[in-house]
N, C-alpha and C positions, 0 to 999 in steps of 0.2 A: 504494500500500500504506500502508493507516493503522498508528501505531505507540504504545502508552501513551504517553498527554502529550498525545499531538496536539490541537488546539484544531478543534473540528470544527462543521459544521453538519450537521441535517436538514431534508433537503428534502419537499416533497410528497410527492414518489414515496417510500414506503418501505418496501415489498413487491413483487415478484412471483413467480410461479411457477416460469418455468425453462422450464415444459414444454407449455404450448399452442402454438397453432399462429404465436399474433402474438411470442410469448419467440424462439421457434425459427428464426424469421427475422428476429431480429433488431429488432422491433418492441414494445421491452418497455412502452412507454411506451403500447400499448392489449392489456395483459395481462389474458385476461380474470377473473383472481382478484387484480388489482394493490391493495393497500395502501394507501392518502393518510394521510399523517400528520396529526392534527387531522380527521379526516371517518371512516374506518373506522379508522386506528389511534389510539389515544391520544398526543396530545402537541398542539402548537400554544398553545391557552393553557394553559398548565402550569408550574410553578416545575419540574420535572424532568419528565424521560422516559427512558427504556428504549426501547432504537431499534438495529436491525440495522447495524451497523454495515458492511456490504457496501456499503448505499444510502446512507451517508455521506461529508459532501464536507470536506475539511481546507480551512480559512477560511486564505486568503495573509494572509502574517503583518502587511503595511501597513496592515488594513482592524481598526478596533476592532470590537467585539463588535457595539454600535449600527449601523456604518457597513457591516456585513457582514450583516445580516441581510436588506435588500433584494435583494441579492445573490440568496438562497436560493429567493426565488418570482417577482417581479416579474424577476430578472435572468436567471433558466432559461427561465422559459416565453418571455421575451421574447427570448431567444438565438434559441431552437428558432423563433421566428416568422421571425424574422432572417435566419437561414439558409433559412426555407422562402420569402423573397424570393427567393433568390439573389443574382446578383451588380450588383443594383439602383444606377446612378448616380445619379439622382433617388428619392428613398425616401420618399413619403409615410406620416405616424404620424395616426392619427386616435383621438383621447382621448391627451392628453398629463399622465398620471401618472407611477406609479412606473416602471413599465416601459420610457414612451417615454423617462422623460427621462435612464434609462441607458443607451437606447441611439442616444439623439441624440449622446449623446458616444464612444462608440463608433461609430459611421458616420461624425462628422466626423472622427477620426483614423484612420479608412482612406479619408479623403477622397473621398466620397460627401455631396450637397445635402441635407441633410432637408426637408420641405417639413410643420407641426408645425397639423394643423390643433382647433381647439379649442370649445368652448360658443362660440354667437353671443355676442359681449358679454363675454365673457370676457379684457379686457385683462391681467390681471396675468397667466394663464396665457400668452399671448403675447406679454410680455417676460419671464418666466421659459423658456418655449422659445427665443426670443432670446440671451438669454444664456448658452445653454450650445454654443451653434454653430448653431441651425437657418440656413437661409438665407430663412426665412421663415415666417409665423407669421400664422393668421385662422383666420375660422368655417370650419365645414366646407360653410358653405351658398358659402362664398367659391371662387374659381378659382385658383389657385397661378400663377404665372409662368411654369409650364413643365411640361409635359406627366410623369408621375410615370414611371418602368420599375415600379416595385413599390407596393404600399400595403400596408399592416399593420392593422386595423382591432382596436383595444383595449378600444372605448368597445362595452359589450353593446345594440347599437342595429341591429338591424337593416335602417333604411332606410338604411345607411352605406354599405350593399352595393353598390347600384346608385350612390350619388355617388362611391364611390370606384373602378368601373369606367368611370364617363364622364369620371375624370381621368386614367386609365390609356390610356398608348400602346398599340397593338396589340401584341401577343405580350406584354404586362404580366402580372402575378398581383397579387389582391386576397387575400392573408391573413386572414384571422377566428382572433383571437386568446385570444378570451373561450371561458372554461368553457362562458355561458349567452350569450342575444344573440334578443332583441325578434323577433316574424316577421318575418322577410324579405320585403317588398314583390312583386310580379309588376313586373317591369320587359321592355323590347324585348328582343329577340336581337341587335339591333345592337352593343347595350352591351358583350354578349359575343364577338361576333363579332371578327374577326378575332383568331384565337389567346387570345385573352385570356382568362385562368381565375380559375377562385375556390376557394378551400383553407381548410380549418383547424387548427387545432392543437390535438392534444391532450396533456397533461401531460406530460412529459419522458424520456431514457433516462438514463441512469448517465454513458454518454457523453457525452451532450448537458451533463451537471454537469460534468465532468470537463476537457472542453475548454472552458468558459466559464471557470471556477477557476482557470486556466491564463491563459488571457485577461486575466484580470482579476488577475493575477499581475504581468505584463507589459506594462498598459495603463492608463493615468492615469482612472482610474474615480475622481468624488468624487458619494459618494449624498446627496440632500438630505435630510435627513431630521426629523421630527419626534417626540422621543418622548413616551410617555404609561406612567404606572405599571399593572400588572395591572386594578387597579382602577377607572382610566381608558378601558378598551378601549369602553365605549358610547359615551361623547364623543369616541375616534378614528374609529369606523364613523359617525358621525351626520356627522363633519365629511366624510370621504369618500362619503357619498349625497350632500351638500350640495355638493362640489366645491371645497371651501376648503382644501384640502390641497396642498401644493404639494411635490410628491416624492411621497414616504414616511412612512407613519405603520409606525412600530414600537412594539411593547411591551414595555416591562421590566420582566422578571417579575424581576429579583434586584437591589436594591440593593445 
């Protein structure tokens, strides 16, 4: 229950309906009249907004304004991926951004191996997944040390699909974690075979906020982050197509 004062966030999600049939069971997060803040509703790059505050999440009070904002997108949808592993002892992350690299430090403190795979040639990205606990760190064209239970796939590349089923143990799941994501290649049945599935994720529930905010209340989360003023935000997207971002790029719309 939010209360005046409270220091809050909005998330993507921030509309739905109540009453179709994905609300009703409980599945708000593929509502089919759902909200997106900054995409159908107004807000995202904005010095203010007007926002339902139902779909709002109170920011734990550790985290500044800066250091809470990855939280809101990078850290929801990447919970809800998280959880769509299950209980994954070996947790392969493929595209180690904002996402992976909150939740490399969440799966090492519930003592789970991350295994952090990154752009060919991409060393600084794999000593930066290094250093936040992975148990290891390469290309994705590379083999891991050990066979994954789960992968999460972050990076919108579709041939990730099929490399990251032929790292996956049987009865494993491959994640697809992205909005969007390259065609998926034709790959064998073998790949899938034995038990082994493939999933994706779409946008969030209330809950899904709710228990992370919680989490992250009670869990040594530090976001990397980089900011950029309103005016700035071309030079933040240009430096994340380019892959030179290491965390988070945030905007600060309010000096």
């Amino acid at each position: 229950m939010l209360h005046p004062g409270d220091r809050v966030g909005v998330p993507w999600l921030g509309y739905t309906c109540g009453s179709c049939f994905y609300c009703r069971r409980g599945a708000e997060n593929l509502c089919e009249c759902a909200g997106f803040t900054g995409y159908t509703l107004d807000g995202g790059y904005a010095e203010y907004v007007a926002a339902d505050s139902r779909y709002c999440l109170k920011i734990p009070d550790q985290y500044t304004d800066i250091d809470a904002a990855p939280l809101l997108c990078a850290g929801l949808i990447g919970y809800r991926a998280y959880r769509a592993a299950g209980s994954a002892r070996n947790l392969g992350l493929y595209g180690f951004g904002a996402a992976a690299h909150l939740l490399t430090q969440l799966a090492t403190q519930e003592s789970r191996r991350v295994y952090a795979f990154v752009r060919e040639g991409d060393l600084v990205g794999q000593r930066f997944a290094l250093s936040l606990g992975a148990a290891w760190a390469g290309a994705s064209t590379e083999h891991a040390p050990e066979l994954l239970d789960a992968a999460i796939i972050f990076a919108p590349v579709g041939s990730l699909v099929p490399t990251a089923l032929k790292a996956t143990r049987p009865g494993g799941r491959v994640v697809c974690a992205g909005i969007h994501m390259s065609e998926i290649p034709a790959f064998p049945y073998a790949l899938l075979w034995g038990e082994r599935s493939v999933c994706s994720v779409a946008n969030l529930t209330r809950a899904d906020g709710a228990d992370f905010m919680g989490i992250a209340s009670h869990t040594k989360l530090q976001p990397t982050v980089q900011a950029f003023t309103l005016a700035q935000a071309n030079v933040a997207l240009s430096k994340l197509r380019a892959g030179t971002l290491a965390g988070c790029a945030v905007l600060r719309v309010l000096d």
